[in-house]
C-alpha positions as semicolon CSV with decimal commas, in nm:
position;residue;x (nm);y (nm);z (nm)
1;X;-6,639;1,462;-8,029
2;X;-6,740;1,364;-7,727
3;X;-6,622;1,430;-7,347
4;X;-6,509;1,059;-7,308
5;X;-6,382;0,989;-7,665
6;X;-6,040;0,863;-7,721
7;X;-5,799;1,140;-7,821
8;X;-5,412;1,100;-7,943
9;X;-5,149;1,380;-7,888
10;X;-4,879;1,322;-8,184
11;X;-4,599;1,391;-8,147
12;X;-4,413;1,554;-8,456
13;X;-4,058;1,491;-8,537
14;X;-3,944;1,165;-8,566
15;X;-4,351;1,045;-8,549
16;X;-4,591;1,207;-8,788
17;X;-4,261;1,356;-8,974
18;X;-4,005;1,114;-9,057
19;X;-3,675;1,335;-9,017
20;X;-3,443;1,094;-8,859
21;X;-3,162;1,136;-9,127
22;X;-3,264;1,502;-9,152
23;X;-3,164;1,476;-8,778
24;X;-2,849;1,308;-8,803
25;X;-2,728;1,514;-9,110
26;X;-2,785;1,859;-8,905
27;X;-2,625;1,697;-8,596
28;X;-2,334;1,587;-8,814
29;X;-2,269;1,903;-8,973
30;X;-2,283;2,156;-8,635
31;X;-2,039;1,896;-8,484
32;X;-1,806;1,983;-8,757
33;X;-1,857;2,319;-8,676
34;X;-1,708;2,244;-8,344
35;X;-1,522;2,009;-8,397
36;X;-1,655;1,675;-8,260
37;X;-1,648;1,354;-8,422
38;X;-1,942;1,278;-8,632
39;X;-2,213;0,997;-8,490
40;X;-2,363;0,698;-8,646
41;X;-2,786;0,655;-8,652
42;X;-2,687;0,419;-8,401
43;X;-2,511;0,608;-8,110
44;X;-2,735;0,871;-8,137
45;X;-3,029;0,670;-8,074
46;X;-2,858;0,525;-7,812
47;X;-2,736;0,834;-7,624
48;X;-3,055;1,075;-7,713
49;X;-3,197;1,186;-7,400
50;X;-3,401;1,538;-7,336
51;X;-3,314;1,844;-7,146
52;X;-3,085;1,782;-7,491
53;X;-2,727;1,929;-7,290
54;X;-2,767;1,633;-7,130
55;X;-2,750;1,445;-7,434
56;X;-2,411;1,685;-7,525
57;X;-2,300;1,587;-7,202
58;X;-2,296;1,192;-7,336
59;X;-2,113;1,279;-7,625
60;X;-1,871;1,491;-7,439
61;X;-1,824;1,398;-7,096
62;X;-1,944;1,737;-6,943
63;X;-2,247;1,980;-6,979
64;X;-2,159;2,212;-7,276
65;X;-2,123;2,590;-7,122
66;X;-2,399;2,809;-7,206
67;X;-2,213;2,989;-7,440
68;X;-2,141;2,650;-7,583
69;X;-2,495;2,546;-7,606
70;X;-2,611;2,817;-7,798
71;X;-2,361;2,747;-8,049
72;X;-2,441;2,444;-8,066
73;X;-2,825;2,510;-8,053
74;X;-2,835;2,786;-8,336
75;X;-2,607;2,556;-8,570
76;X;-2,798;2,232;-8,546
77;X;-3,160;2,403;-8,611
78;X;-2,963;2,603;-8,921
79;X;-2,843;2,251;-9,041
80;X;-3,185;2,109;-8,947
81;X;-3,358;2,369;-9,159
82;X;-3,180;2,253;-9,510
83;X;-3,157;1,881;-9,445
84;X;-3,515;1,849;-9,324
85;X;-3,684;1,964;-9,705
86;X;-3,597;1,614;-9,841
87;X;-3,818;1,461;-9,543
88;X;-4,147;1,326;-9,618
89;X;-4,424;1,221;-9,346
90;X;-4,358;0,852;-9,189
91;X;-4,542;0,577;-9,356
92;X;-4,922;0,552;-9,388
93;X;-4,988;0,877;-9,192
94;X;-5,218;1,028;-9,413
95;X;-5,480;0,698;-9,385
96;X;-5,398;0,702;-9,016
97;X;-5,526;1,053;-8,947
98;X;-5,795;1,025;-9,219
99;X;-5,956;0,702;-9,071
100;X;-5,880;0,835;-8,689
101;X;-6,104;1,144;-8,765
102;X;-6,351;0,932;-8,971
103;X;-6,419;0,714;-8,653
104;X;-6,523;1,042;-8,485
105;X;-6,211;1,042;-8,287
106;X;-6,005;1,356;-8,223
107;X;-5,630;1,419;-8,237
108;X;-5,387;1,705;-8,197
109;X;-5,020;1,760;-8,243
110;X;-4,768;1,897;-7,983
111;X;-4,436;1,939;-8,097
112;X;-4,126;2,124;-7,934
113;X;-4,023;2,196;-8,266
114;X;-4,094;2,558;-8,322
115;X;-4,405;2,713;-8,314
116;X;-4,361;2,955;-8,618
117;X;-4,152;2,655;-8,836
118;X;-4,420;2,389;-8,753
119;X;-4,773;2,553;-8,882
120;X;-4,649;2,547;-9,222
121;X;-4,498;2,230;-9,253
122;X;-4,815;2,038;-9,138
123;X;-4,988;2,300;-9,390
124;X;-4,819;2,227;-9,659
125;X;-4,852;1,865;-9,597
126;X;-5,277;1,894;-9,624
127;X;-5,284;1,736;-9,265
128;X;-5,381;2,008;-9,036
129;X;-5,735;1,970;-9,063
130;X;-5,728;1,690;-8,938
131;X;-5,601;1,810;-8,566
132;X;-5,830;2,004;-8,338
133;X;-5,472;2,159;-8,208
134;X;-5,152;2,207;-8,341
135;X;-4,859;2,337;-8,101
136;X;-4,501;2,383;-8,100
137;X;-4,261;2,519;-7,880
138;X;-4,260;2,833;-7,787
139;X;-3,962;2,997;-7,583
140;X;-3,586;2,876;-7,562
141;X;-3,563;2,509;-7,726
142;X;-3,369;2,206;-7,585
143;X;-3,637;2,156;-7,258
144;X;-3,853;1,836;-7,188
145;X;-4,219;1,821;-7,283
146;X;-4,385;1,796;-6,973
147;X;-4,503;2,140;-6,884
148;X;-4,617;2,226;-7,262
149;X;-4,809;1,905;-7,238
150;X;-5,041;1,988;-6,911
151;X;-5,098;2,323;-7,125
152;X;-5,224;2,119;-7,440
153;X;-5,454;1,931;-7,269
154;X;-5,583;2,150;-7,087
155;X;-5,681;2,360;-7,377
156;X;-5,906;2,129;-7,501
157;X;-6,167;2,139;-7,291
158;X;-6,318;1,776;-7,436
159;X;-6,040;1,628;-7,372
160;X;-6,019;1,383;-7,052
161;X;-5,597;1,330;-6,987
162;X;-5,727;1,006;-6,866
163;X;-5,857;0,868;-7,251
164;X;-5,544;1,053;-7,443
165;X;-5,263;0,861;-7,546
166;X;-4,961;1,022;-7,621
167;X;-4,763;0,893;-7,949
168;X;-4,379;0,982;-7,991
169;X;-4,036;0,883;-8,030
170;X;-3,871;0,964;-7,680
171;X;-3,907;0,851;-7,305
172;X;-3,980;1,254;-7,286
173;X;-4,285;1,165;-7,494
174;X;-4,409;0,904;-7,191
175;X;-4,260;1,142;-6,922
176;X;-4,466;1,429;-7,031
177;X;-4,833;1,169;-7,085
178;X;-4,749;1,002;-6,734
179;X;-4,668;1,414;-6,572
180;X;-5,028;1,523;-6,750
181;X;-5,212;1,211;-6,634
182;X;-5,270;1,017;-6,972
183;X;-5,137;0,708;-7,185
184;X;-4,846;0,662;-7,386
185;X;-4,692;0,420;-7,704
186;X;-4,384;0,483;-7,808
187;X;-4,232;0,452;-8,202
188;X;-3,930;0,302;-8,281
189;X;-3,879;0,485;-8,607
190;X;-3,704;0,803;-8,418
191;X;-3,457;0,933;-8,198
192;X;-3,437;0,626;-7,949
193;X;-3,337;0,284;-8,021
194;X;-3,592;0,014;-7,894
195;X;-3,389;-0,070;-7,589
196;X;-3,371;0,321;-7,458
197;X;-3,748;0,331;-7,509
198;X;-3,801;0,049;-7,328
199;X;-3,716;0,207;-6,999
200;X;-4,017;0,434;-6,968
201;X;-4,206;0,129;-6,905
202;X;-4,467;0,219;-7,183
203;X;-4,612;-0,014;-7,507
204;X;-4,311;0,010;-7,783
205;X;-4,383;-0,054;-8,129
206;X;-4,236;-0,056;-8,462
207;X;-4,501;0,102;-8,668
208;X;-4,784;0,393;-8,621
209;X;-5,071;0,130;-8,765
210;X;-4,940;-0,048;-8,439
211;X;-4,942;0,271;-8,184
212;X;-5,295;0,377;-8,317
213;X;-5,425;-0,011;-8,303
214;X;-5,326;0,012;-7,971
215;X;-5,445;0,378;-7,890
216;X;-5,778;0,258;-7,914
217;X;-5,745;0,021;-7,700
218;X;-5,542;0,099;-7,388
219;X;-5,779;0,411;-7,264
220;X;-6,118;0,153;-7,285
């Protein structure tokens, strides 16, 4: 791998792991907890935004309190945790890493998903070799991406921010590769509908084959 090669930072849920309806089943169920209306696939994709209170906010019209918020925090990743086992990874992932790597390119994962939950999902999917990193969050969950992303880079020491192109689901996704000084494409297969991605001002596309096509391209 070389100093000037082209490198991708995946993102994981919603990208690599296709968990929307995981999503919206755990979000569904700690609303009933309590007691808001459930949301359609729709309006969340719609109203998703990251710090995710402000996405409560939306639904709610105020900032949850912080005893709120944990609540509401501990309850959706319970939820999460049972819904997500039916989940496979999106489509044509595993010839998308596999021919990636093959073209001597390298590739890494950054997640704010846990730390501890994420290392054996991507294990048990036979994927991880094929990252030369693989983070999740660590500390308090619900924060944007931007300051775990400097660190991720930056821990790869052949890895120029200037030839990485970050590929996720969420205008936090482009806000973190624009804050670390590299490239972004953004999936329409998540937690944003087409029209709230298109606001980060970033390549949208409906497919990985299409954000990797274009990975190779936008950093020559």
């Amino acid at each position: 791998m070389g100093k000037h090669a082209t490198h991708i930072v995946w993102d994981w849920n919603g990208t690599l792991f296709h968990d929307i309806d995981a999503v919206i089943g755990a979000t569904n169920s700690a609303f009933a907890e309590i007691g808001l209306e459930p949301i359609t696939l729709e309006t969340y994709r719609d109203l998703y935004c990251v710090p995710v209170p402000r996405f409560y906010e939306r639904l709610m019209g105020r900032l949850p309190t912080d005893d709120e918020w944990l609540v509401m925090d501990e309850a959706f990743h319970r939820h999460y945790g049972t819904h997500r086992l039916g989940c496979e990874l999106a489509e044509g992932v595993h010839q998308l890493l596999e021919g990636w790597q093959a073209a001597g390119r390298s590739q890494s994962i950054l997640s704010m998903y846990g730390h501890d939950e994420l290392l054996p999902i991507v294990r048990d999917f036979g994927i991880e070799s094929r990252f030369v990193l693989v983070e999740g969050r660590t500390g308090p969950s619900g924060g944007t991406k931007s300051a775990h992303m400097v660190r991720h880079l930056a821990a790869m020491e052949s890895v120029d921010p200037r030839r990485t192109v970050v590929i996720g689901d969420a205008v936090d996704d482009a806000t973190a590769a624009r804050d670390a000084g590299a490239h972004a494409v953004l999936y329409t297969g998540g937690s944003h509908s087409r029209a709230s991605l298109a606001v980060a001002g970033v390549p949208v596309v409906d497919t990985l084959a299409e954000a990797v096509e274009l990975a190779g391209d936008i950093t020559l």
